[in-house]
C-alpha positions as CSV (number, residue, x, y, z in Angstrom):
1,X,-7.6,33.9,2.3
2,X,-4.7,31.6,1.1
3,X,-2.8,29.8,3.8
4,X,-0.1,28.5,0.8
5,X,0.4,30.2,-2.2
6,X,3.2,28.3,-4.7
7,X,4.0,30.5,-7.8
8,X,6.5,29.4,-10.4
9,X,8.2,26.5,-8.3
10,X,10.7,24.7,-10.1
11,X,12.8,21.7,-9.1
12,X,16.2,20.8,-11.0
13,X,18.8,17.8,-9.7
14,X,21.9,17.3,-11.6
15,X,20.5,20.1,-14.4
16,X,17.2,17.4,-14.7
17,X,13.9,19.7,-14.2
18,X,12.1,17.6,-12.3
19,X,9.6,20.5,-11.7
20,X,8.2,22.8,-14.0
21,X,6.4,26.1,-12.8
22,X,4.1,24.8,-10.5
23,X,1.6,26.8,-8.7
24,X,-1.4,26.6,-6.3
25,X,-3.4,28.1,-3.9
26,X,-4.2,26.4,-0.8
27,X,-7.6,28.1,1.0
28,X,-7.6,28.4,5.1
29,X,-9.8,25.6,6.1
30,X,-9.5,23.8,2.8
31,X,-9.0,20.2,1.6
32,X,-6.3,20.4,-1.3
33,X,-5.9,17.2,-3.6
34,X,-2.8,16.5,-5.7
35,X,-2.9,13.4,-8.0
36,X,-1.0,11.8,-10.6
37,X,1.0,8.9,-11.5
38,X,4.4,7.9,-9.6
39,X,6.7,10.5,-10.7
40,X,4.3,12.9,-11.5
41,X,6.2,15.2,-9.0
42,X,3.7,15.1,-6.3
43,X,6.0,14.4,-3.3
44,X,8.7,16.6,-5.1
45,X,6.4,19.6,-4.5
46,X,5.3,18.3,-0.9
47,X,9.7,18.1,0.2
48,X,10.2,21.4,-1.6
49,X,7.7,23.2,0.3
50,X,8.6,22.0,3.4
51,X,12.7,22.5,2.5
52,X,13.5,18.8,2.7
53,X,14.8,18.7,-1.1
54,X,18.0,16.2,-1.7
55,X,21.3,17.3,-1.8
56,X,22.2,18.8,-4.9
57,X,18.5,20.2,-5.6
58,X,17.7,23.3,-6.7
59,X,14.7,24.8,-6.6
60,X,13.3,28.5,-8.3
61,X,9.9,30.1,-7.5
62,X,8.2,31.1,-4.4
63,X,5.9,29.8,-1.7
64,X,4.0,32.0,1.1
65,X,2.6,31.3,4.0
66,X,1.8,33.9,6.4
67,X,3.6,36.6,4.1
68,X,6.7,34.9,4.4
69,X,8.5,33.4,1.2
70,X,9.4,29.7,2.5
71,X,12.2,30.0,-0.4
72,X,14.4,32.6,1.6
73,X,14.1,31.5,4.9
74,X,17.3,30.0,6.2
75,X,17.6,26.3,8.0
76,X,17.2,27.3,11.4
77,X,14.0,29.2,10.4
78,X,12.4,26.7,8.7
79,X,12.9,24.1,11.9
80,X,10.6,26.5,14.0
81,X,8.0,26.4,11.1
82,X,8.4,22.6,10.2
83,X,6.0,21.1,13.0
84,X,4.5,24.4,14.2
85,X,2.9,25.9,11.2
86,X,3.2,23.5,8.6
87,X,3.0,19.8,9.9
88,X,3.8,16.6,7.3
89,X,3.0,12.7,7.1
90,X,4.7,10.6,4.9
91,X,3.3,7.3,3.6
92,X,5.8,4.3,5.5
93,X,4.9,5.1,8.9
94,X,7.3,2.5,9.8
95,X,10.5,4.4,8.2
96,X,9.1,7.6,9.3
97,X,9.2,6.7,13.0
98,X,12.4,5.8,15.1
99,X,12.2,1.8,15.6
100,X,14.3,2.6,19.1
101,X,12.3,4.9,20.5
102,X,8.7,4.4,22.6
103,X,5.5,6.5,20.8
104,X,5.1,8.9,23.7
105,X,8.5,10.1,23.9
106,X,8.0,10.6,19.5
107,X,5.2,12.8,19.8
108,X,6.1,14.4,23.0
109,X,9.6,15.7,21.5
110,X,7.9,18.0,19.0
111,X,6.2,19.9,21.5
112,X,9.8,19.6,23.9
113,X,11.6,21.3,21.2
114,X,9.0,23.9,19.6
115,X,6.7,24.4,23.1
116,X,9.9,24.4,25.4
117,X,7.9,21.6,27.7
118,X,9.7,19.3,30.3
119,X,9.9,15.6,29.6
120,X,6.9,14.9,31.8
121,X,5.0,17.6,30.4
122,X,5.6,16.5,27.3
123,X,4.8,13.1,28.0
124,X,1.1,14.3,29.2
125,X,0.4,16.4,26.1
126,X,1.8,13.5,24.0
127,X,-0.7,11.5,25.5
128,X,-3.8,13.8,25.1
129,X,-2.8,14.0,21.6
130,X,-2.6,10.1,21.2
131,X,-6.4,9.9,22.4
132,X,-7.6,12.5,19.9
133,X,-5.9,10.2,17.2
134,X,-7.8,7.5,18.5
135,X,-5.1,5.8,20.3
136,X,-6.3,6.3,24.4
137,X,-3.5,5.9,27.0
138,X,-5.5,2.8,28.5
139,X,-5.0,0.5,25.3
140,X,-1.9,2.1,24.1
141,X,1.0,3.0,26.8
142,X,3.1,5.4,25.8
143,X,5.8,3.0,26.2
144,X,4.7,0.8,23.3
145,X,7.4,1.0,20.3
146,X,6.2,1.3,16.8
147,X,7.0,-2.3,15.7
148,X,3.6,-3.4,18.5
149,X,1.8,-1.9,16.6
150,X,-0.3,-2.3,13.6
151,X,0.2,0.0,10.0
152,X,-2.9,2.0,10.5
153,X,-1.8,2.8,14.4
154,X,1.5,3.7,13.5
155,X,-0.1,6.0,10.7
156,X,-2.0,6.9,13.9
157,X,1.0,7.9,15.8
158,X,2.4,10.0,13.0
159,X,-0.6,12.3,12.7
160,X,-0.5,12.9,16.1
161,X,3.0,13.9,16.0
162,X,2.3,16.3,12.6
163,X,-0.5,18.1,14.5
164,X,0.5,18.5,18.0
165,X,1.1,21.9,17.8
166,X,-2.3,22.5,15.6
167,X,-0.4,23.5,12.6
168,X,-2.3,26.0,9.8
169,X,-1.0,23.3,7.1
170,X,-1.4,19.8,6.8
171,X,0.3,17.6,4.2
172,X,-0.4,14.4,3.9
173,X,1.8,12.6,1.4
174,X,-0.1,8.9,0.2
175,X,-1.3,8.7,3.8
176,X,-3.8,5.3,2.7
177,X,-2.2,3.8,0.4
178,X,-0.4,0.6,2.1
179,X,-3.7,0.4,4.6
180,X,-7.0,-1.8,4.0
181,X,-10.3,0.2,3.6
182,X,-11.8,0.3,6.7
183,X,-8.6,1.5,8.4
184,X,-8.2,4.0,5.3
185,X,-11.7,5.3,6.5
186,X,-10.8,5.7,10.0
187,X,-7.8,7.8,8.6
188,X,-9.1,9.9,6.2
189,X,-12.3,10.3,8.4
190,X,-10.1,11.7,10.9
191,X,-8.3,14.1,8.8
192,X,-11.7,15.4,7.7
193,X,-12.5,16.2,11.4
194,X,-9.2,17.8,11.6
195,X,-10.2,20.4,9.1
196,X,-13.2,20.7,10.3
197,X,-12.7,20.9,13.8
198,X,-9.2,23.0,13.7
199,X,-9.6,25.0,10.5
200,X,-6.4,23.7,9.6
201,X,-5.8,23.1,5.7
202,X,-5.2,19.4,4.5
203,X,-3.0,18.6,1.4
204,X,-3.5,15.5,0.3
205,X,-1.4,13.4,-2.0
206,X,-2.5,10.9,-3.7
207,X,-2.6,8.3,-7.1
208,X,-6.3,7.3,-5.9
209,X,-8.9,9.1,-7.6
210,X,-11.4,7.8,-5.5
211,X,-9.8,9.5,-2.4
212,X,-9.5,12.7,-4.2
213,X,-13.2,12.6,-5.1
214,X,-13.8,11.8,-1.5
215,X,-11.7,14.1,0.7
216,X,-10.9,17.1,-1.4
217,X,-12.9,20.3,-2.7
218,X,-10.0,21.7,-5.1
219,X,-7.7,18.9,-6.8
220,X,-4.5,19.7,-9.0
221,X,-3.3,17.0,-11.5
222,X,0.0,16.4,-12.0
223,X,2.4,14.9,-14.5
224,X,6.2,15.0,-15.5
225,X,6.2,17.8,-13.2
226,X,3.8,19.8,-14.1
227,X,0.2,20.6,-13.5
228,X,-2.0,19.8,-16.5
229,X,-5.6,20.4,-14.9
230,X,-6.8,22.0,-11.9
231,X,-10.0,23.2,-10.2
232,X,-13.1,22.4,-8.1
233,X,-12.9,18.3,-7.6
234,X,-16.2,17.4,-8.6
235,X,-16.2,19.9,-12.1
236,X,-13.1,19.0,-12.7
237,X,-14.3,15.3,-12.7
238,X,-17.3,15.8,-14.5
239,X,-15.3,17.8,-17.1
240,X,-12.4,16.4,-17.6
241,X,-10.4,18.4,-20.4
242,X,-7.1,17.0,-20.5
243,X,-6.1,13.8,-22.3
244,X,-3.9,12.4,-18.9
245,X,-6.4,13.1,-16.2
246,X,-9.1,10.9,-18.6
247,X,-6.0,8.2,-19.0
248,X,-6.2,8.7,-15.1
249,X,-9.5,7.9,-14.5
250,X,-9.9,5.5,-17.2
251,X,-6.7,3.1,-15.5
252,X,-8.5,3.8,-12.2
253,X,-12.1,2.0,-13.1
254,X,-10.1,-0.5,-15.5
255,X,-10.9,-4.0,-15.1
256,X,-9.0,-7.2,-17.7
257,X,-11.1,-8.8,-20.2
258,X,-11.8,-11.9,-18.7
259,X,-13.8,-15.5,-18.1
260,X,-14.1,-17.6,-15.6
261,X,-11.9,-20.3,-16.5
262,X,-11.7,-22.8,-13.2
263,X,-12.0,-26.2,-13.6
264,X,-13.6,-29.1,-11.1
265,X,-9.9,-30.1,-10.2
266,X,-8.9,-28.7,-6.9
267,X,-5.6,-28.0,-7.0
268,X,-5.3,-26.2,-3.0
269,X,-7.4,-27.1,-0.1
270,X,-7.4,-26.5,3.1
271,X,-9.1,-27.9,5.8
272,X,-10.1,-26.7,9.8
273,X,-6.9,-24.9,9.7
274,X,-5.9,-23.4,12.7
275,X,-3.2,-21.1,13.6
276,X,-2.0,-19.6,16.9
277,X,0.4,-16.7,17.9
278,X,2.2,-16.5,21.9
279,X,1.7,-12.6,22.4
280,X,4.8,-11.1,24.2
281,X,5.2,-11.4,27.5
282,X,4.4,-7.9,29.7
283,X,5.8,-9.2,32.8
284,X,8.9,-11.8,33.4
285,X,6.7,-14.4,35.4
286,X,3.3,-13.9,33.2
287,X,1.7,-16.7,31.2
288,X,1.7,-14.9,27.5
289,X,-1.5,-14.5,25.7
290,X,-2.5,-16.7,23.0
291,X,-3.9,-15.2,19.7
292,X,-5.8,-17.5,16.9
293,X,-4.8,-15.5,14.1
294,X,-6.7,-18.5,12.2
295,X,-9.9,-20.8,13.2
296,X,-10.9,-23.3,11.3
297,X,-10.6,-22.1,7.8
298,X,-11.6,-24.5,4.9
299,X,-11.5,-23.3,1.3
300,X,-10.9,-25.3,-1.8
301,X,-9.1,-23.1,-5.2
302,X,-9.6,-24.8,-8.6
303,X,-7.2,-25.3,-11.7
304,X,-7.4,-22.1,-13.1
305,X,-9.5,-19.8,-11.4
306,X,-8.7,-16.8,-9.5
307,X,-9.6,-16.8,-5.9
308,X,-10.1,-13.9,-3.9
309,X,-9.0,-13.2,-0.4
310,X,-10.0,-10.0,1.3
311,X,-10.0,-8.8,5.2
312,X,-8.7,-5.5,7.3
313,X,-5.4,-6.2,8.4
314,X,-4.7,-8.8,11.3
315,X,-7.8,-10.9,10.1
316,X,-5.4,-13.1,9.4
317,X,-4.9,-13.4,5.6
318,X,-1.5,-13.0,5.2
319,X,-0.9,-15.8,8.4
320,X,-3.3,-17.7,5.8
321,X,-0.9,-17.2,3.0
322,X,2.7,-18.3,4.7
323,X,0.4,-21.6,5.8
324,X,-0.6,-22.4,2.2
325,X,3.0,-21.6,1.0
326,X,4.2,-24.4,3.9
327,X,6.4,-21.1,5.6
328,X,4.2,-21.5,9.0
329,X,3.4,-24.7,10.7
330,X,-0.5,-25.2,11.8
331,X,-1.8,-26.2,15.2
332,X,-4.8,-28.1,13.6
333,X,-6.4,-28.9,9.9
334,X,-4.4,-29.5,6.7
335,X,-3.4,-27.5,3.4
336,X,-3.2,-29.8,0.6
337,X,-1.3,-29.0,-2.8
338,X,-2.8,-31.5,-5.8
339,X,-3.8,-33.8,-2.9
340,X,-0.6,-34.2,-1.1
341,X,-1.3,-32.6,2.7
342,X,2.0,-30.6,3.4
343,X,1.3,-30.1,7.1
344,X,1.1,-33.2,7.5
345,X,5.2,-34.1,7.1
346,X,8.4,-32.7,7.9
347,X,9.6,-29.8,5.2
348,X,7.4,-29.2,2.2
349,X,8.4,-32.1,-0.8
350,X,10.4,-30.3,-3.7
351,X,8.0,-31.9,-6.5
352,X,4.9,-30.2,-4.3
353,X,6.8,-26.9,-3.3
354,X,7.7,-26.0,-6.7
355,X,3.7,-26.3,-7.6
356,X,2.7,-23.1,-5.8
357,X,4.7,-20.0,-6.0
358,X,4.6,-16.6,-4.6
359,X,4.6,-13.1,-5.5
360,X,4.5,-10.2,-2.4
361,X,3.9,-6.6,-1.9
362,X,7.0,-4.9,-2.0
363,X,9.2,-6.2,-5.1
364,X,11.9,-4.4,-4.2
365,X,12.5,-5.8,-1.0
366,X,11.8,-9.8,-2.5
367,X,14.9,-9.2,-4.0
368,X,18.5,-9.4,-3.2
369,X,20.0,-5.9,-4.9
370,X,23.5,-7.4,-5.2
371,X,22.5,-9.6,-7.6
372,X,21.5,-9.8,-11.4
373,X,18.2,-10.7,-12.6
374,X,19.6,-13.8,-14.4
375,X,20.1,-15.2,-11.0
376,X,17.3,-13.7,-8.8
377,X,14.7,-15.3,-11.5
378,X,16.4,-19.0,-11.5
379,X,17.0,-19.2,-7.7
380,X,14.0,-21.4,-7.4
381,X,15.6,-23.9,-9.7
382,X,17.5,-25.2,-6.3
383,X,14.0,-26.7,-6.1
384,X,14.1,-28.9,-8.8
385,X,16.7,-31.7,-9.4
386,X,16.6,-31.8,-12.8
387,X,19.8,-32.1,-13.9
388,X,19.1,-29.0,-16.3
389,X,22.2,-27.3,-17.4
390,X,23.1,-23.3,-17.4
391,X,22.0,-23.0,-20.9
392,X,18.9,-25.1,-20.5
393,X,18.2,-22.2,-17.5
394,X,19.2,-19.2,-19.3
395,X,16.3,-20.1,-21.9
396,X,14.1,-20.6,-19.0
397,X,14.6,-17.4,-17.8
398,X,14.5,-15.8,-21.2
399,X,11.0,-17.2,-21.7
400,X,9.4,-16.2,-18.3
401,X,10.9,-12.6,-19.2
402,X,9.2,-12.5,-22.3
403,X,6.5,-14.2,-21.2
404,X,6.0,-10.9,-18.9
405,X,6.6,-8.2,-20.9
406,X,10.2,-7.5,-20.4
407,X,13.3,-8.9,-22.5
408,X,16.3,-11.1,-22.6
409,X,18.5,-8.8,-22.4
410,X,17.4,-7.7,-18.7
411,X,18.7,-10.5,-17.1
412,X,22.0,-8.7,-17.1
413,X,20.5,-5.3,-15.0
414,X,20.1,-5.2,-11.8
415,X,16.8,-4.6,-9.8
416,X,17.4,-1.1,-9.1
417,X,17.6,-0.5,-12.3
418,X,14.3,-1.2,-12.8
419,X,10.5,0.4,-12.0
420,X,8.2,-0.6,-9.6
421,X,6.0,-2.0,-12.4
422,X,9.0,-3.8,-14.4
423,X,10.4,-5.0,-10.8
424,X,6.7,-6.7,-9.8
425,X,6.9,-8.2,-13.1
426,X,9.8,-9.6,-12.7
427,X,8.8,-11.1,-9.4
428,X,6.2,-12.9,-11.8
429,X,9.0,-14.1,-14.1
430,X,10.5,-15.8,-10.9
431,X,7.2,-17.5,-9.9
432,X,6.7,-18.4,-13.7
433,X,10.0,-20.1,-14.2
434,X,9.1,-23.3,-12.4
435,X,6.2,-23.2,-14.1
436,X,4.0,-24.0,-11.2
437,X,0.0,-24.8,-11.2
438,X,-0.6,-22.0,-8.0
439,X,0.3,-18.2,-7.5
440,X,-0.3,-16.9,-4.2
441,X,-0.5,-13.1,-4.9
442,X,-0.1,-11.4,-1.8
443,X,-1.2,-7.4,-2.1
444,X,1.3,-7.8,-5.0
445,X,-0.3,-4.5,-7.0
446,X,-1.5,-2.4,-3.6
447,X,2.0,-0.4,-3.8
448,X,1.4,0.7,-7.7
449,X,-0.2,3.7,-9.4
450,X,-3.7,2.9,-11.2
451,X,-2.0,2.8,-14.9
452,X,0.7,0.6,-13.5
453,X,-2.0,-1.3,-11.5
454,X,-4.2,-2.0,-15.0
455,X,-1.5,-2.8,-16.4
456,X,-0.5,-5.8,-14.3
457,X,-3.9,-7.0,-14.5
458,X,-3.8,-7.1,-17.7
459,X,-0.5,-9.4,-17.3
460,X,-2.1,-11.8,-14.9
461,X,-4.9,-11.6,-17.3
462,X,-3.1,-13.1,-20.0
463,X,-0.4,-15.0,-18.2
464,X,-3.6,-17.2,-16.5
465,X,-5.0,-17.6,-19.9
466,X,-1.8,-19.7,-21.4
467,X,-0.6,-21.8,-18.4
468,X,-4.2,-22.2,-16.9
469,X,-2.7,-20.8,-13.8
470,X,-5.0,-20.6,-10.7
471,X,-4.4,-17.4,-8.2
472,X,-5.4,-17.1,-5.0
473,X,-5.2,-13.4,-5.1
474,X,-5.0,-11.8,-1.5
475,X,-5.9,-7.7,-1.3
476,X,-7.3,-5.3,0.7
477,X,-8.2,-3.2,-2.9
478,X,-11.6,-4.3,-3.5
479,X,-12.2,-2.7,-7.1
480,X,-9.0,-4.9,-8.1
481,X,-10.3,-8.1,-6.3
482,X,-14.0,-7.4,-8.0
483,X,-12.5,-6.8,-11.1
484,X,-10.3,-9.7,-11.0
485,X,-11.7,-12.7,-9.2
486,X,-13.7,-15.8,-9.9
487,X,-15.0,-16.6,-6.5
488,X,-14.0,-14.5,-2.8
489,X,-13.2,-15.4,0.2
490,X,-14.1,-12.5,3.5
491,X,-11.8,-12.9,6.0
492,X,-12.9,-11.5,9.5
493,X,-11.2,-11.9,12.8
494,X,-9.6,-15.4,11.6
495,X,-12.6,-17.0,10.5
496,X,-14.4,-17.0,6.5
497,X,-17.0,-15.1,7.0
498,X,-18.5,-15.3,3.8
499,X,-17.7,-16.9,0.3
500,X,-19.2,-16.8,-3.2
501,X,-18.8,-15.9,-7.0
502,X,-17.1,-12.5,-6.4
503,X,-19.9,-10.6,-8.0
504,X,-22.6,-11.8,-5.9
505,X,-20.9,-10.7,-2.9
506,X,-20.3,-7.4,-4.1
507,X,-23.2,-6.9,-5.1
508,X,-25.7,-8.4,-2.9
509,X,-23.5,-9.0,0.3
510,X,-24.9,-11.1,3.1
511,X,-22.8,-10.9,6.1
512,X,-22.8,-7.7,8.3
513,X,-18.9,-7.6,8.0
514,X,-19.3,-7.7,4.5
515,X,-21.4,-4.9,4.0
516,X,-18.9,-2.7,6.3
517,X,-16.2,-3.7,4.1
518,X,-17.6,-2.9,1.1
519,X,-19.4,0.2,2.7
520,X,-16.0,1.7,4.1
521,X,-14.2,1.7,0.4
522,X,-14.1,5.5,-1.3
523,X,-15.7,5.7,-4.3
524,X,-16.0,8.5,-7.3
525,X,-19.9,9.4,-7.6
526,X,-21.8,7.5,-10.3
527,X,-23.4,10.9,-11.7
528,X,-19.7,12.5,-12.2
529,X,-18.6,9.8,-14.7
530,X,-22.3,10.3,-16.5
């Protein structure tokens, strides 16, 4: 018995088709995987099942659920089956909750509005749902506000509001994607014992094959809007028919061509560094908390090598990173750039700064939107006092473009303009252009689809190989750090934990933390790819 059944669904905005007769069959009790690149239209189908298209959209075809065509049911009904029989969680957990408003009264106001409760009841549900999400009253007040709390608990709070009232349909849209692994566990985990607990039925959406393979029992694959392959996961993996699900799998398990090129001159240190945090305060008069976000780290990255840094979130990598880049002042140790300690003085020195460079996570948000790429690629010139004229810029900035794939004749776009690959690459061009000795990659491909992904490796790849840049290369993707990385670095509750030539450590890890790291990552069975 089908829970969903899509038949013939198409999409159009503005006259594009962005969907082309799609159709599925979702099982009661059944884990549903849809997969393909950014753009592939899997969140298209996800909003126009649930009626949450743009404006302008148009949509043809027909989806039931319970007998009832979603497609010709007005607003108002579709707000009492939004929540009650079909429930939905969307990947930023951050800009899916209300910033403003405490986590009990979020998940209490579906069941207010569809169960008809009072606030306190409500309130008492909300919390009983919290606690089978694995957020208890006693560690998490209801009165806590999204922003105190981490990515996976806010991803947390968000399931519990998309299945308080025990929907028949679960869609999870990239649920794991911005998380580390062993918070991705705990997630996907709990939406297995969701199914299997509820009977509810569990759409999941996702560019990571390895999840699929994981989680699912039926998988569509998806691209330009249209389903190219479909059936059972695991035949459908070990008989792969179509040429883009193989180019799929293939960018998935892709690792650069590579040697290990570091030299014997240390180009970064640190040494005993040490970093605190106040917690805030829970009463007026109370002494806050303190939290060492880092204790005692010491590490040493070579002139061209690529140095690995991985950790679940808060074990204090990215606190790491902003101390390395001279953004956070340490209580103890010292960070030294090509031997010059830049704790150790007031401001970072403009010959040292422009050494090391950064590229983040989110390229979109590195950038300011009102402005060009000509000028968002040369704003670290204000580093250098070079005297260097416009022209004698422009050709810098030329040549970091090309030097990453992309032309001249971009510098005239703007960033929106561009994809998410094209605008992390030109987040390299602007760490390029003062052709500095140290990258500090900071998750900067854990937001893109595997082709992307291998692509951008491959970039790295060849951009390390002509400057003899070294990377200290910070992720919580372990097939990228693996495939990547010289040496590794495993970060655990502020403290390296362990440290070696990356293979060694994934292969023959020593450390208990380790081994639950590596343990927790999803995987695709070795005897499908045989």
């Amino acid at each position: 018995m089908s829970v969903l059944s899509v038949s013939g669904l198409g999409v159009t905005i503005g006259g594009t088709g962005i969907l082309k007769d799609v159709s599925f069959s979702i099982a009661s009790g059944e884990s549903f995987g849809v997969v393909g690149e950014s753009g592939s239209g899997k969140s298209m189908t996800a909003l126009a099942v649930m009626g949450l298209l743009p404006p302008g959209a148009k949509r043809t075809g027909s989806a039931e659920l319970g007998g009832s065509d979603l497609f010709k049911l007005s607003e108002p009904e579709m707000c009492r089956i939004r929540g009650r029989e079909i429930g939905m969680i969307f990947q930023e957990p951050m800009t899916a909750l209300n910033p403003v408003r405490t986590i009990g009264d979020q998940v209490a106001e579906t069941l207010m509005v569809h169960e008809r409760l009072s606030r306190t009841e409500g309130l008492q549900a909300a919390a009983e749902k919290l606690e089978r999400v694995g957020l208890p009253t006693s560690r998490f007040p209801l009165d806590l506000h999204p922003h105190e709390l981490s990515g996976g608990q806010r991803q947390r709070v968000c399931i519990a509001m998309a299945i308080a009232l025990r929907p028949k349909l679960l869609i999870a849209d990239e649920p794991t994607t911005a998380l580390d692994v062993s918070t991705q566990s705990r997630i996907l985990k709990l939406l297995a014992s969701l199914v299997d607990d509820d009977g509810m039925s569990l759409m999941l959406i996702t560019h990571d094959l390895a999840v699929i393979a994981e989680m699912t029992s039926s998988t569509v694959v998806m691209n330009e809007g249209q389903i190219v392959e479909h059936g059972r996961t695991e035949a459908l993996f070990r008989r792969m028919r179509h040429p883009y699900t193989k180019k799929l799998l293939a960018a998935s398990l892709y690792a650069p061509t590579r040697k290990v090129q570091g030299g014997s001159k240390p180009v970064l240190q640190t040494r005993a560094a040490v970093r605190d945090y106040s917690r805030a305060r829970r009463r007026l008069f109370e002494q806050p908390d303190r939290v060492r976000a880092v204790d005692g780290v010491s590490f040493v990255l070579r002139r061209g090598e690529s140095l690995g840094l991985v950790g679940e979130s808060g074990c204090g990598k990215s606190t790491l990173a902003r101390a390395v880049l001279g953004l956070d002042a340490l209580q103890g140790g010292a960070v030294l750039v090509d031997g010059v300690d830049i704790q150790g003085q007031k401001g970072v020195p403009r010959l040292v700064r422009r050494k090391i460079q950064a590229v983040f996570q989110d390229p979109y948000g590195s950038f300011n939107p009102r402005h060009r790429v000509e000028r968002l690629i040369s704003e670290p010139f204000h580093l250098e006092r070079s005297g260097m004229d416009r022209s004698e810029k422009l050709d810098r900035v030329a040549a970091a473009l090309v030097d990453v794939g992309l032309s001249p004749a971009d510098m005239q776009k703007f960033i929106h303009q561009f994809s998410g690959g094209q605008r992390q690459r030109i987040a390299l061009a602007r760490a390029l252009v003062l052709r500095p000795d140290i990258i500090v990659l900071d998750e900067a491909v854990s937001a893109l689809d595997v082709s992307i992904r291998a692509q951008i490796l491959d970039l790295l790849s060849d951009l390390q190989r002509k400057h003899g840049l070294a990377f200290l290369f910070i992720s919580h993707d372990l097939t990228v750090v693996n495939a990547v990385t010289d040496r590794v670095l495993v970060m655990w509750k502020g403290r390296i934990v362990e440290e070696g030539e990356t293979k060694r450590v994934f292969s023959s890890p020593r450390h208990d933390y380790t081994k639950r790291l590596l343990a927790a990552a999803p995987s695709i069975p070795q005897d499908w790819l045989d």
